[in-house]
Legacy VTK file of the C-alpha trace (Angstrom):
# vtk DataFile Version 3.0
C-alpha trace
ASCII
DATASET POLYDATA
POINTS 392 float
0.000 0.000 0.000
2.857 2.149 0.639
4.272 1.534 -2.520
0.868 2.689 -4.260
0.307 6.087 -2.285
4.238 6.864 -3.423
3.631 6.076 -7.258
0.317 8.155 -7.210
2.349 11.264 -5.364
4.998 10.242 -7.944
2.516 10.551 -11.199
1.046 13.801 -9.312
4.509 16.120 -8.860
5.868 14.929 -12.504
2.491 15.814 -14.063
2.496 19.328 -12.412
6.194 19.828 -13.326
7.138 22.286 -16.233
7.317 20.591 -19.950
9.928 20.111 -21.491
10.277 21.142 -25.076
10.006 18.249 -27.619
13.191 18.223 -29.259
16.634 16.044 -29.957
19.369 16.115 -27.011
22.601 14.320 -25.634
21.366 13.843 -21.749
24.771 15.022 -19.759
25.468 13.767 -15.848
26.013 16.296 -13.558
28.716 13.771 -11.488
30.866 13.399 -14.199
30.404 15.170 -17.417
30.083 11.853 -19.380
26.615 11.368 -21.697
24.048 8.596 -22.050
25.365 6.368 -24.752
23.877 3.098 -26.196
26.807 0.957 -26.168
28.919 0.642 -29.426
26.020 1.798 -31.691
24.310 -1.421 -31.232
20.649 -1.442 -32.889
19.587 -4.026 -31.493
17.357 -4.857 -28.677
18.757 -5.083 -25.327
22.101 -3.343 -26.237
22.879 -1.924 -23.267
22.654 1.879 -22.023
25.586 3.230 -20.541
27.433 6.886 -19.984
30.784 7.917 -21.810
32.722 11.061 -23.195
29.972 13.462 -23.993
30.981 13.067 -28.253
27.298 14.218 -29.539
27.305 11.188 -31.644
23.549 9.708 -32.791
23.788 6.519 -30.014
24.154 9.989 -27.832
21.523 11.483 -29.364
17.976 10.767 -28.124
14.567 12.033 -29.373
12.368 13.313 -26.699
8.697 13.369 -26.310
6.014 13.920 -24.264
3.500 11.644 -24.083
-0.496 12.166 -22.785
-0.119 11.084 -19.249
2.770 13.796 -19.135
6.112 11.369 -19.449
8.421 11.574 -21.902
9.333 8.524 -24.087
13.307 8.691 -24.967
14.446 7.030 -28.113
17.696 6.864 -29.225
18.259 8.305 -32.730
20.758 5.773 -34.477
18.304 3.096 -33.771
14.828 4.946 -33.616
14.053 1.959 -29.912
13.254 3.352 -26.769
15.234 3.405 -23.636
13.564 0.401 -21.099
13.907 -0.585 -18.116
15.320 -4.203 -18.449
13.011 -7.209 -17.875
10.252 -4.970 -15.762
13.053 -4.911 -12.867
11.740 -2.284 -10.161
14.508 -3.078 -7.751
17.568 -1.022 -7.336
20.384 -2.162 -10.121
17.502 -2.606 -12.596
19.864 -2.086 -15.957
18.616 0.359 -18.245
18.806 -1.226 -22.077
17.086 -0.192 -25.571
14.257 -1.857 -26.415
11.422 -1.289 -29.697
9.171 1.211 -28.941
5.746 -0.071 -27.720
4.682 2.853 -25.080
4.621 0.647 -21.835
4.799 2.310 -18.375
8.666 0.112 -18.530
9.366 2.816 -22.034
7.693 5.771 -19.932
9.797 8.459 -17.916
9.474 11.190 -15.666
11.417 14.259 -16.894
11.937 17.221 -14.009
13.768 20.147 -13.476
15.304 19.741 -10.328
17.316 23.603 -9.842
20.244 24.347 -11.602
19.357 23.601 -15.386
19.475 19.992 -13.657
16.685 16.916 -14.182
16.135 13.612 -13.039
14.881 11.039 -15.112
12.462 8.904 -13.437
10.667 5.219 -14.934
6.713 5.752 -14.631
6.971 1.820 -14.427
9.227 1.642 -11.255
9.497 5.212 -9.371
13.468 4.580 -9.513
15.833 7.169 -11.413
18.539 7.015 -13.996
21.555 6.997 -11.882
25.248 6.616 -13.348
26.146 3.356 -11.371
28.654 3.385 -8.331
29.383 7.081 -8.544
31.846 6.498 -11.177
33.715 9.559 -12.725
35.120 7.177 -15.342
33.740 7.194 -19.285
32.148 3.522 -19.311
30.342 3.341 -16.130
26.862 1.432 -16.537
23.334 3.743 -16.819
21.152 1.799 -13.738
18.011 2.932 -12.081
18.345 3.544 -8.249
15.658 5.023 -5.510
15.552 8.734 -6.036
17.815 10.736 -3.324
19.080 13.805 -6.010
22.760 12.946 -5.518
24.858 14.312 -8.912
24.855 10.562 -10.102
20.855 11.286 -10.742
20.850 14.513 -12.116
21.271 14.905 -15.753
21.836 18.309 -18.508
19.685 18.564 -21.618
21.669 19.543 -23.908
19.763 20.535 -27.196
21.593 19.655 -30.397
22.280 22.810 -32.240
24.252 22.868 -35.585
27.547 23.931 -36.860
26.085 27.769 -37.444
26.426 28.399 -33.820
29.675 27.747 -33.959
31.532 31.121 -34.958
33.797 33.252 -32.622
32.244 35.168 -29.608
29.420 32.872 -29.795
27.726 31.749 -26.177
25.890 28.758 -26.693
23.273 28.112 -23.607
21.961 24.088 -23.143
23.378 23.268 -26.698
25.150 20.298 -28.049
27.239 21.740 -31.073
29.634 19.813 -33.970
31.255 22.240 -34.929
32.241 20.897 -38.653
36.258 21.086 -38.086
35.770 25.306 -38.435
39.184 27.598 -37.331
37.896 30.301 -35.686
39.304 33.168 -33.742
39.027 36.614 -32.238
42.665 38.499 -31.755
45.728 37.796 -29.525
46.828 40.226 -26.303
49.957 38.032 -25.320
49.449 37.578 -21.691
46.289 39.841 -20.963
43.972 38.471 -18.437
41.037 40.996 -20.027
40.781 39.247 -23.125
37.652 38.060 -23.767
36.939 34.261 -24.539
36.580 32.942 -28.202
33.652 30.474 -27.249
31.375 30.538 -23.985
29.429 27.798 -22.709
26.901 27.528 -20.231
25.627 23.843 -19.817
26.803 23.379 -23.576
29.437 21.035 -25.427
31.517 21.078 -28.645
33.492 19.115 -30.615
35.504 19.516 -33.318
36.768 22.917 -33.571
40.211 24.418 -34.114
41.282 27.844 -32.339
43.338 30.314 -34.814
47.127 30.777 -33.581
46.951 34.548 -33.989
43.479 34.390 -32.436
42.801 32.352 -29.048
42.486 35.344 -27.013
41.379 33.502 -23.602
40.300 30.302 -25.218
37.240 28.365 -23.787
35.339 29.364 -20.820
32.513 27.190 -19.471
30.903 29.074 -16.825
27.930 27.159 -16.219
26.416 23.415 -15.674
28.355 20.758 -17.339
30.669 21.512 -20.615
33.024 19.048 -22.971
35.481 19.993 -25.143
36.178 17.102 -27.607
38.611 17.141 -30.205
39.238 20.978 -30.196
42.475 21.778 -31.398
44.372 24.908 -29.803
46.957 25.968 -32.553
48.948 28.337 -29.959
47.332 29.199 -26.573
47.448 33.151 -26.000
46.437 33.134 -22.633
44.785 30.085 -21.111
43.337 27.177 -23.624
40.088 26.833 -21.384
38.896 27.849 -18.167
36.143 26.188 -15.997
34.065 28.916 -13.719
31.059 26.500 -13.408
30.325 26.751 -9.910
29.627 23.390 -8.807
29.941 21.434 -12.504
32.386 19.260 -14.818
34.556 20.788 -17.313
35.526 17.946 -19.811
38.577 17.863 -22.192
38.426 14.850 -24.172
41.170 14.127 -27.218
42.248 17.078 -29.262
45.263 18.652 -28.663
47.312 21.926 -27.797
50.290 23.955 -29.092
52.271 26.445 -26.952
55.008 28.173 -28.685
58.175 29.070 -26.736
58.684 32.701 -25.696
58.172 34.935 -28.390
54.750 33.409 -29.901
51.704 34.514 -29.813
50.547 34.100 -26.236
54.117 34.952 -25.215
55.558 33.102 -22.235
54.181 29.788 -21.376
51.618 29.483 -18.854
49.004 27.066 -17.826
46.875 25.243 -20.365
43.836 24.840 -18.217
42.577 27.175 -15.530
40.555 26.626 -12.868
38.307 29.418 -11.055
34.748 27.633 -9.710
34.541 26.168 -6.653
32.945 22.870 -5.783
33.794 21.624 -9.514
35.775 19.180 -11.408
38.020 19.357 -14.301
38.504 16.445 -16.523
41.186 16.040 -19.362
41.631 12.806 -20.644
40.861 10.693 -23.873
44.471 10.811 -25.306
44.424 14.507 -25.490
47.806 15.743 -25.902
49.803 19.184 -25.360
52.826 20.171 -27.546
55.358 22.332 -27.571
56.330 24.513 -24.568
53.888 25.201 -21.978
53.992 25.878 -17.893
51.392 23.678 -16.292
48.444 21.014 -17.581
45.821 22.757 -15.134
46.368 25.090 -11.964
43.201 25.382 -9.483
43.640 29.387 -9.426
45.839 30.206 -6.744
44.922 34.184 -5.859
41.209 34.929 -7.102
38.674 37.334 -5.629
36.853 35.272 -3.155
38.929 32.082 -3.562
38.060 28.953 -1.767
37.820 25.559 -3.192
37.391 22.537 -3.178
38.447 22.323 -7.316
39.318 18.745 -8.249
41.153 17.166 -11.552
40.933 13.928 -12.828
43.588 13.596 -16.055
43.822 9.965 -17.197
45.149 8.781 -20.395
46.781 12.359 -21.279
50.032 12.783 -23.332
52.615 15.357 -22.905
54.741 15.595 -26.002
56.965 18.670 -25.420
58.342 20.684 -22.906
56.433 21.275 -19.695
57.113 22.783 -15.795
54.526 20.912 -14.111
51.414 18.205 -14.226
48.821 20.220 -12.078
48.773 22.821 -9.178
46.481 22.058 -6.517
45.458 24.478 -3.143
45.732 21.584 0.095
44.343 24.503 1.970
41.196 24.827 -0.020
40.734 20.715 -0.050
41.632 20.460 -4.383
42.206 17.282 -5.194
44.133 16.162 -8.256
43.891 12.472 -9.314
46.162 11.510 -11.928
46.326 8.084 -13.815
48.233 6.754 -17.306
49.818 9.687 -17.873
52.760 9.675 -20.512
55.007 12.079 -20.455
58.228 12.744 -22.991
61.237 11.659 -21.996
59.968 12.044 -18.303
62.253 10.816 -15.382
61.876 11.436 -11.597
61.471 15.073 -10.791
61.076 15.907 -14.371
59.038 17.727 -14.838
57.091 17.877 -11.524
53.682 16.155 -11.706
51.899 17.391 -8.897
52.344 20.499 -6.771
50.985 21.580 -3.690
50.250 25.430 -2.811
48.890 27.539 -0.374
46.028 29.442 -2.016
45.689 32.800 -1.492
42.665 35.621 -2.081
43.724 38.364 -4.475
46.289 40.958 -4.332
48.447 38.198 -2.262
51.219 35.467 -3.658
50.338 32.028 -3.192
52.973 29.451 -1.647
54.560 26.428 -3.180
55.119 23.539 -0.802
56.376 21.905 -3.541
55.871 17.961 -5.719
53.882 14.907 -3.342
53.139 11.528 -4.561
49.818 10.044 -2.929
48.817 12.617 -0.720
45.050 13.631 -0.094
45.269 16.409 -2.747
47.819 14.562 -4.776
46.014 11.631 -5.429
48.726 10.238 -8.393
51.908 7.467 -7.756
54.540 7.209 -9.702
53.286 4.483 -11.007
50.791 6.508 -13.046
53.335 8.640 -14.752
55.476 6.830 -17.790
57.685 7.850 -20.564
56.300 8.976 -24.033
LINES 1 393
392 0 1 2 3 4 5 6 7 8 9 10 11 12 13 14 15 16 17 18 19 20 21 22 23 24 25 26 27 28 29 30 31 32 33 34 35 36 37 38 39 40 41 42 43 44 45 46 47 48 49 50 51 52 53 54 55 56 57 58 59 60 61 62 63 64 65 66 67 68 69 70 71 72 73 74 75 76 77 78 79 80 81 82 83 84 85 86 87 88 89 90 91 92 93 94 95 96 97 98 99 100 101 102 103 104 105 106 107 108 109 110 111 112 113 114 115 116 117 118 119 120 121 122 123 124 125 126 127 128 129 130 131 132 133 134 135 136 137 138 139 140 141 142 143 144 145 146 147 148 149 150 151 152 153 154 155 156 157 158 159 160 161 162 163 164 165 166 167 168 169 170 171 172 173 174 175 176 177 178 179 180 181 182 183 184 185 186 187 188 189 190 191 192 193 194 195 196 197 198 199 200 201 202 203 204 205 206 207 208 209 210 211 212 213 214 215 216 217 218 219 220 221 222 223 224 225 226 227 228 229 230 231 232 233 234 235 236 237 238 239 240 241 242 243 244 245 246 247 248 249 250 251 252 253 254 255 256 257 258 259 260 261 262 263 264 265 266 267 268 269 270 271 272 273 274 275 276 277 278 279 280 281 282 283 284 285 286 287 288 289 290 291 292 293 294 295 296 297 298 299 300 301 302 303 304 305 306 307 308 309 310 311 312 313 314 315 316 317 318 319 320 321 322 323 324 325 326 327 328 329 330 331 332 333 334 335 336 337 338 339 340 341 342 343 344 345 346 347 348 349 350 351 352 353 354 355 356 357 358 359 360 361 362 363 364 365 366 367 368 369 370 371 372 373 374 375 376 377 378 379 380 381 382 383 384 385 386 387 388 389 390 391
């Protein structure tokens, strides 16, 4: 009976909820960035549902529609089924699969804003959510449906998919999914300015496929809201900082692509960080072979004297390749609780000490220095051994 009154207050909240437009999306988890993804582009019934590198590809693509009770059916576009939950399960673990459409409660789902630009994604059959499974941060981690408790493993971005238009320089794009067709684009070049304004913003938005002009990467990337990925962009010389994440409480994503730094003398003059990172309670990721060339400072630095700085900002790198010169892996705050977790990094001609991998400061608020303590191997905010690191 219990069970009965919860599915009927369920049916009753979802129904009153705001609608959600009709439309074509890649579904984006808050915990780690990574998009629903029907495994290896099966077609076929049961192929199984899972989350990886947010690549806008058409098994990430789903068709959304609501139906007449008020839930949403969700249908993957590359095979035109309908996301299921497996077997009827209703208990926790129930494995979330692609099925042919045939509108039961089991193909039926509860859609709902949840704050934020945030939803959960409920199953009319079962009252359980779309949850990625064990918290996992890693691309590859099963889809499952869990009881609802609004933890960032249940709370998903809508990301609309735009087209390659959108994509030009000074653009914002705002809950958009955008290929951007292999376009160079650019705006100008300052050297070292801090006050240059960013070639591309995103707020809960992702790209792939873009290259930033050499003489025009001004301050690169920002993503300064919800969840962004960056997937095969290709930095031709960084002027001042490739990307920056100031999403307060999201996931920056680099995934493949690469960088160039030029020594001294290029376009963005000295070498500095590629990544910066200004939100707090927020995650940047940079992995999926991405690789950084030339001559450049540091891989990602959680910022070390902003206005109002506090933390914690956390990195996860994993399968990243440095193939030039660098003076350091990351640059993490222990007073501010960062954590940097590093794994399969390759690094050229790397050997103990060189370069340093992972650096611990002292961060400060603005107007002040911050303090090196110097390189740690499996600390709390150097979460890397040297087992992780490797030759190139």
């Amino acid at each position: 009976m219990r069970r009965v009154f919860f599915s009927i207050a369920l049916v009753l909240l979802c129904a009153n909820a705001s609608a959600l437009d009709n439309g074509r999306y890649v579904i984006v988890s808050k915990l780690n960035g990574n998009a629903l993804d029907v495994d290896s582009f099966d077609t076929a019934d049961g192929a199984n549902v899972m989350t990886w590198f947010t690549l806008g590809y058409n098994n990430q693509q789903f068709d959304i529609t609501q139906l007449s009770d008020g839930s949403y059916s969700i249908r993957p576009v590359h095979s035109n089924k309908s996301l299921d939950v497996w077997e009827w399960n209703a208990e926790d673990g129930a494995e979330v699969r692609q099925w042919t459409y045939n509108g039961g409660d089991n193909q039926r789902w509860w859609i709902d804003p949840q704050g934020g630009g945030y939803f959960s994604i409920i199953s009319k059959f079962s009252g359980k959510a779309i949850d990625v499974w064990e918290a996992s941060m890693y691309a590859g981690a099963d889809a499952r449906l869990y009881t609802y408790w609004g933890g960032p493993g249940q709370l998903w971005t809508l990301q609309r998919v735009g087209s390659s238009s959108e994509c030009y320089a000074g653009a914002t794009l705002t809950h958009r999914f955008v290929d951007c067709g292999g376009k160079t684009i650019g705006l100008s070049c300052s050297g070292d300015s801090e006050s240059q304004p960013p070639v591309l913003t995103l707020h809960n938005s992702s790209i792939r496929n873009v290259k930033l002009a050499a003489n025009g990467g001004s301050d690169g990337i920002h993503c300064t809201a919800g969840n962004c990925t960056l997937a095969d962009v290709q930095w031709h010389d960084i002027c001042e900082d490739a990307a920056t994440n100031k999403s307060e409480g999201g996931t920056m994503t680099i995934v493949g692509g690469h960088v160039y730094n030029s020594a001294s003398g290029g376009y963005g003059g000295k070498p500095d960080k590629i990544f910066q990172h200004n939100s707090k309670n927020s995650t940047t990721i940079v992995s999926g072979g991405f690789t950084a060339y030339g001559q450049n400072g540091k891989l990602w630095r959680s910022c070390g004297n902003c206005t109002n700085n506090g933390g914690p900002r956390n990195l996860l790198a994993y399968d990243v390749n440095v193939d030039g010169d660098i003076g350091s892996i990351a640059g993490v705050n222990r007073n501010y609780g960062d954590v940097a977790t590093i794994r399969d990094l390759r690094i050229r001609n790397y050997r103990a000490g060189d370069p340093k991998v992972c650096e611990e400061y002292r961060g400060v608020q603005k107007g002040s220095s911050s303090t090196k303590y110097g390189e740690y191997w499996n600390t709390y905010s150097c979460n890397v051994s040297r087992s992780d690191v490797s030759g190139l």
